[in-house]
C-alpha positions as a Markdown table, in Angstrom:
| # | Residue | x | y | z |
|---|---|---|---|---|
| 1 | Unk | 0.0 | 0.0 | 0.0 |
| 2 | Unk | 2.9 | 2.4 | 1.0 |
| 3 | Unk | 4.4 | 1.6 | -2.7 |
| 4 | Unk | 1.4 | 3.2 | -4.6 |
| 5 | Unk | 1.2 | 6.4 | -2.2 |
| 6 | Unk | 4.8 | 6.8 | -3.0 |
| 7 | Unk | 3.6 | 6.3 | -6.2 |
| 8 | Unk | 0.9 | 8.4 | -6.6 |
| 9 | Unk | 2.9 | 11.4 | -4.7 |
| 10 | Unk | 5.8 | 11.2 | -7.3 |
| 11 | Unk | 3.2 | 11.5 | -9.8 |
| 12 | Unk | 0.9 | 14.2 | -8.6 |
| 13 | Unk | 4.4 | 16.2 | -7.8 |
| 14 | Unk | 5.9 | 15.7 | -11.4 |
| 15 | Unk | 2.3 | 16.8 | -12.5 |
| 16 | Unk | 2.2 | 20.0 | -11.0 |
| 17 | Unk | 5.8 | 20.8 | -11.2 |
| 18 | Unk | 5.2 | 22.9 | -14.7 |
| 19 | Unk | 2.7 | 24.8 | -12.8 |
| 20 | Unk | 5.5 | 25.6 | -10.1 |
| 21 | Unk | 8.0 | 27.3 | -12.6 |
| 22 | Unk | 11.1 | 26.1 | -10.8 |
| 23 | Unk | 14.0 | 25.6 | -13.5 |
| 24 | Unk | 16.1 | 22.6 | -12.4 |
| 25 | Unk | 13.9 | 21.9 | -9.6 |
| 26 | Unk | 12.9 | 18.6 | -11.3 |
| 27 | Unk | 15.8 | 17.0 | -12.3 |
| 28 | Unk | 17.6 | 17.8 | -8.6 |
| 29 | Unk | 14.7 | 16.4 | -7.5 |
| 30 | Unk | 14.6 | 13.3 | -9.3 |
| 31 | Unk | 18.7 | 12.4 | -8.5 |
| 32 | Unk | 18.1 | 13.6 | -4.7 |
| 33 | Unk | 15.5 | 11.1 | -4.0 |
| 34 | Unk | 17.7 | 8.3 | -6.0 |
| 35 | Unk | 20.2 | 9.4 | -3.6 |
| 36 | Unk | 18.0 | 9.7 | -0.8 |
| 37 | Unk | 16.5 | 6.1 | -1.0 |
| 38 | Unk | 20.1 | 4.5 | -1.8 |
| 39 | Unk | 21.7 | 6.3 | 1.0 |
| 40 | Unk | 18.9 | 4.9 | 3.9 |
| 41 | Unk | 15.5 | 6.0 | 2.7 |
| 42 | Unk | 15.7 | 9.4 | 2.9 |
| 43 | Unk | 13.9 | 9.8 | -0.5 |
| 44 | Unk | 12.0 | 12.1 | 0.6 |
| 45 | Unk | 14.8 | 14.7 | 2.4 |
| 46 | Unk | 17.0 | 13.7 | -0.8 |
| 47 | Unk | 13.9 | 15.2 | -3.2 |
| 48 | Unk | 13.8 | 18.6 | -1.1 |
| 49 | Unk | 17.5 | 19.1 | -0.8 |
| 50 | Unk | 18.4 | 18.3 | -4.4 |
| 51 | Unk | 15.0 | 20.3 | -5.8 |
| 52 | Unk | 16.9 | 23.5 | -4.0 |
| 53 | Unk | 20.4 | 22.7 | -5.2 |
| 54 | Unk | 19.2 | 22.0 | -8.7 |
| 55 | Unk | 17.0 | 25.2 | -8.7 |
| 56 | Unk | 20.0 | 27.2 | -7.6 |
| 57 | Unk | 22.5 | 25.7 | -10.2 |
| 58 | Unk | 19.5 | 26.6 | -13.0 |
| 59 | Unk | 19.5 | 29.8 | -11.4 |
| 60 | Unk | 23.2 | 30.2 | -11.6 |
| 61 | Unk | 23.8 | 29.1 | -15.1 |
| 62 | Unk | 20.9 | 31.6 | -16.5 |
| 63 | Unk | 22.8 | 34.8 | -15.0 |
| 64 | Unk | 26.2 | 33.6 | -16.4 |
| 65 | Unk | 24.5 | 33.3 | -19.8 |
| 66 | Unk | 22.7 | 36.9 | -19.2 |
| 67 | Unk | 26.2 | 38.0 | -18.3 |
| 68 | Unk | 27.8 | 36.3 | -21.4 |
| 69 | Unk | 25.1 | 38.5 | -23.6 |
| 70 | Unk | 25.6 | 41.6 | -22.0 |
| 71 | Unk | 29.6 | 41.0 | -23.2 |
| 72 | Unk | 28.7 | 40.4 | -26.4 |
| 73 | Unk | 26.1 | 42.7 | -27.0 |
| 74 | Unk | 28.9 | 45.8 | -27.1 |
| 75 | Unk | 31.0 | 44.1 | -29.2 |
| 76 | Unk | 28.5 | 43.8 | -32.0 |
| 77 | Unk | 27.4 | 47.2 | -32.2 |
| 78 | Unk | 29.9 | 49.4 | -34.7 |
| 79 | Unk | 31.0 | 52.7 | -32.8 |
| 80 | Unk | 28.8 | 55.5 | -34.6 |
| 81 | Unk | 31.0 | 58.7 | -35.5 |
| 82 | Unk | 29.9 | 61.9 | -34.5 |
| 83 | Unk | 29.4 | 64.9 | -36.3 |
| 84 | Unk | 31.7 | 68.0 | -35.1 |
| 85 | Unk | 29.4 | 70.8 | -34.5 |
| 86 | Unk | 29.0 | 73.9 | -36.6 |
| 87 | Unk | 31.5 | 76.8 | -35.9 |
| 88 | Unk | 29.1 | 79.3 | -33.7 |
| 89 | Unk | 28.4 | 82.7 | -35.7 |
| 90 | Unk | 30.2 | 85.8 | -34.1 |
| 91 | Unk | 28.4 | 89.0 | -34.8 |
């Protein structure tokens, strides 16, 4: 009975976890409670802590790539040359 609770948790969790917009939280999740289980049934405990870790490495590897943009975004634009102003009328 416990195995199709576990069952049906896993499921109901995997089926709301688009609606949760957590980037990474899924996978971390997935390899935590692997972990979790193999390492003395902590699948549970293994789920939460590798949902958090996999959310912040998602987390993480977005900013570098905004950062990497940013860097290249200067690069690309050609320096625009600037018209010396008119000589100012002395009357």
């Amino acid at each position: 009975m416990r195995k199709y609770l576990v069952a049906a948790s896993m499921l109901a969790l995997i089926a709301a976890s688009p609606l949760a917009q957590a980037k990474g939280c899924l996978k971390g999740a997935a390899v935590g409670g692997v972990a979790g289980h193999v390492a003395g049934k902590h699948g549970g405990v293994g789920a939460a802590a590798g949902c958090a870790i996999g959310h912040h490495s998602a987390k993480k590897k977005e900013e570098a790539q905004q950062a990497q943009q940013t860097q290249q975004q200067p690069q690309q634009q050609q320096p625009t040359q600037q018209a010396a102003p008119a000589p100012a009328n002395k009357s």
